[in-house]
C-alpha positions as CSV (number, residue, x, y, z in Angstrom):
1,X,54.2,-26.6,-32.8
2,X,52.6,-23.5,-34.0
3,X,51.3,-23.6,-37.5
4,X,54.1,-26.3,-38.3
5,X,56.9,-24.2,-36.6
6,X,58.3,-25.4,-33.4
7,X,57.9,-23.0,-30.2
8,X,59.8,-23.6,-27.0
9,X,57.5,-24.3,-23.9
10,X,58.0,-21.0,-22.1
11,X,57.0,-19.3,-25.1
12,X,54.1,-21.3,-26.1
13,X,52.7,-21.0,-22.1
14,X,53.5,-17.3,-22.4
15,X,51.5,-17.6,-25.5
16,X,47.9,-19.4,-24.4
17,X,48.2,-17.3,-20.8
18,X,48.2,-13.9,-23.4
19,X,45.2,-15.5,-25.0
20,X,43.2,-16.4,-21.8
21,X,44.1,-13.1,-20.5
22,X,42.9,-11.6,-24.2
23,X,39.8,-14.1,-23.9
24,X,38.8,-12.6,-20.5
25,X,39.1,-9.2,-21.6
26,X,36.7,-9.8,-24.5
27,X,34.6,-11.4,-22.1
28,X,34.9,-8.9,-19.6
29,X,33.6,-5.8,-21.8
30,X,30.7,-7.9,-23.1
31,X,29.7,-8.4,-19.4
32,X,29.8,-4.6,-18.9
33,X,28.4,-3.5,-22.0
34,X,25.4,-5.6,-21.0
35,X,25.0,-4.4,-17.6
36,X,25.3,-1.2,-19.1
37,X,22.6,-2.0,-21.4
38,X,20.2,-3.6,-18.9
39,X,20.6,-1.5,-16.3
40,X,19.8,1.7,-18.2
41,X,16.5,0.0,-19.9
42,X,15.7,-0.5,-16.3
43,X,16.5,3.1,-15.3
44,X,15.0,4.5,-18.0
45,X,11.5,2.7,-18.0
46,X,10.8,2.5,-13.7
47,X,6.9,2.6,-14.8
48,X,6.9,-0.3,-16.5
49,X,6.8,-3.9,-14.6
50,X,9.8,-5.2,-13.4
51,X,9.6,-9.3,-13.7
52,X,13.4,-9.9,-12.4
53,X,13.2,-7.3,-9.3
54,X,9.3,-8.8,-7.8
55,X,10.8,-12.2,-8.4
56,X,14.3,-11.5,-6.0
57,X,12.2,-9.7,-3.4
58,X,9.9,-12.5,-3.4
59,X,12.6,-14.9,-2.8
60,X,14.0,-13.6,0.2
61,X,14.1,-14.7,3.4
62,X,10.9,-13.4,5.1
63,X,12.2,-13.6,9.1
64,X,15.8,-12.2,8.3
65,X,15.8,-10.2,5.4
66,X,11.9,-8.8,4.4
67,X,11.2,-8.5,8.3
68,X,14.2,-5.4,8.2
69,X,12.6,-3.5,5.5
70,X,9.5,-1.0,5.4
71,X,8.1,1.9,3.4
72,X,8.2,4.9,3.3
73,X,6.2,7.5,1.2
74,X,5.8,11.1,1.7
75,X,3.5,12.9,-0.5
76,X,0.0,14.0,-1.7
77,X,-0.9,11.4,-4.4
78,X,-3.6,9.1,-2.7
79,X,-3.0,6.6,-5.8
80,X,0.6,6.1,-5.0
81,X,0.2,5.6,-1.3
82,X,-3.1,3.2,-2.6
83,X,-0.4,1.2,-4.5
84,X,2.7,0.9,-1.8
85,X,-0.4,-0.1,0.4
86,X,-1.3,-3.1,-2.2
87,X,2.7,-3.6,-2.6
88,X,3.3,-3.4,1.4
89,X,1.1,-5.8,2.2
90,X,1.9,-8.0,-0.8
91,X,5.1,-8.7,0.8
92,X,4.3,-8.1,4.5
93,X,6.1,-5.0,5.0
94,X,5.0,-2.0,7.3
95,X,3.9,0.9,5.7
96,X,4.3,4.6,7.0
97,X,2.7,7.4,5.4
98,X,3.1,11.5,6.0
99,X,0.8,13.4,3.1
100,X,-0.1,16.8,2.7
């Protein structure tokens, strides 16, 4: 019964699947929304420490996954290629510069 009325079965299946469909929708755009949201606080502020992103590098597996990555900086700033030096040995990673 729907608010006292009766409604057959087929109807009132047809009924909760719109509303799970409906639910998941909702659901769906909020999830975007706050990717949206997060990733373009993370894309607008790369300067600023990054908690989430040092925390999933550090996580992974050294021998399969760290041991296939490296660095690679091209430039003339000696206190960016001082950093990725701190950051590549940090995590163990190999670190090629080329500056000018």
């Amino acid at each position: 019964a729907r608010n006292g009325n009766y409604m057959p079965p087929e109807l009132a299946s047809a009924s909760q699947s719109h509303q799970g469909l409906h639910k998941r929708h909702n659901n769906n755009k909020k999830l975007t929304r706050y990717q949206r949201s997060t990733s373009m606080a993370v894309q607008s502020r790369p300067w600023e420490k990054q908690p989430a992103a040092e925390d999933f590098v550090s996580a992974l597996d050294k021998k399969r996954v760290l041991n296939t990555w490296g660095v690679l900086y091209c430039g003339g700033s000696k206190s960016v290629e001082s950093k990725l030096r701190k950051i590549s040995n940090k995590y163990d990673l190999e670190l090629h510069t080329e500056t000018f």
